[in-house]
NURO-416016 format. One record per residue (C-alpha): x, y, z. Coordinates in steps of 0.02 Angstrom, whole numbers, plus 50000, padded with zeros to 5 digits. Each point is the difference from the previous one (the first is absolute). Layout:
N
XYZ/...
***
This chain:
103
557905998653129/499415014749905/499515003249816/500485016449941/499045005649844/501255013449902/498775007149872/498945006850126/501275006250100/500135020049997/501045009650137/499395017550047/501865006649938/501234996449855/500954986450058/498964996850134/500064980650049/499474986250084/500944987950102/500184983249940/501304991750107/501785001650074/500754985949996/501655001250105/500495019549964/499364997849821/498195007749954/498714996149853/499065014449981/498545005149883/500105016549919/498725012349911/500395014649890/499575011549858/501575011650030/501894996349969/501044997350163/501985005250009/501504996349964/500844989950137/501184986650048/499264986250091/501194994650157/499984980049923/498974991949871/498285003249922/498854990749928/498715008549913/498534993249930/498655005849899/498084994150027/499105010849916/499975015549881/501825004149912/501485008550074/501475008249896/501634996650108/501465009449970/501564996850080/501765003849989/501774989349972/501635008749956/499045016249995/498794995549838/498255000550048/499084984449934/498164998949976/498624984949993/498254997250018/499164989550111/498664989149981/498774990950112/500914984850059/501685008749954/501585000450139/501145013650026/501724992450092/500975016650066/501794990750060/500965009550143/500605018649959/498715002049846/499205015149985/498354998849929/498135011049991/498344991849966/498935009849900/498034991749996/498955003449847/498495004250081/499544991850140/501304983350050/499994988050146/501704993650034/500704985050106/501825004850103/500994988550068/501365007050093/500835005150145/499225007450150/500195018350016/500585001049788/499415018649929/
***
């Protein structure tokens, strides 16, 4: 059992993170970061969830780029083949669930 306190969690890195769990080839991973990632296609599913600070998330479908902002407590559901960037507004810490090895 562990307890894993998010707001004080601050990686040395953008997107630096902390290892939650992998559960059967699927990780939970904290993120921290004040700087935007890139754009990518994850390999399977992503669940991305926001724990603190705000994140603009742009992604793409049909080749129109969409935009919405995050909130604390908001979740970010990137289905199979969508492209997407996370952009933090200031500094973020950010809950993934996905696939081990996903960019």
């Amino acid at each position: 059992m562990k307890i894993f306190r998010a707001r004080d969690f601050k990686a040395d890195r953008p997107w630096g993170a902390l290892d939650v769990a992998d559960m059967g080839g699927i990780t939970t991973r904290l993120h921290w970061t004040d700087r935007p990632y890139q754009w990518h296609v994850n390999d399977g599913e992503e669940v991305f969830a926001v724990l603190d600070g705000r994140v603009d998330m742009h992604w793409r479908e049909g080749g129109v780029e969409h935009v919405a902002t995050l909130e604390a407590g908001d979740i970010f559901y990137a289905t199979v083949g969508t492209e997407h960037v996370a952009h933090p507004i200031g500094e973020a810490r950010i809950l993934v669930v996905e696939r081990a090895g996903s960019i």
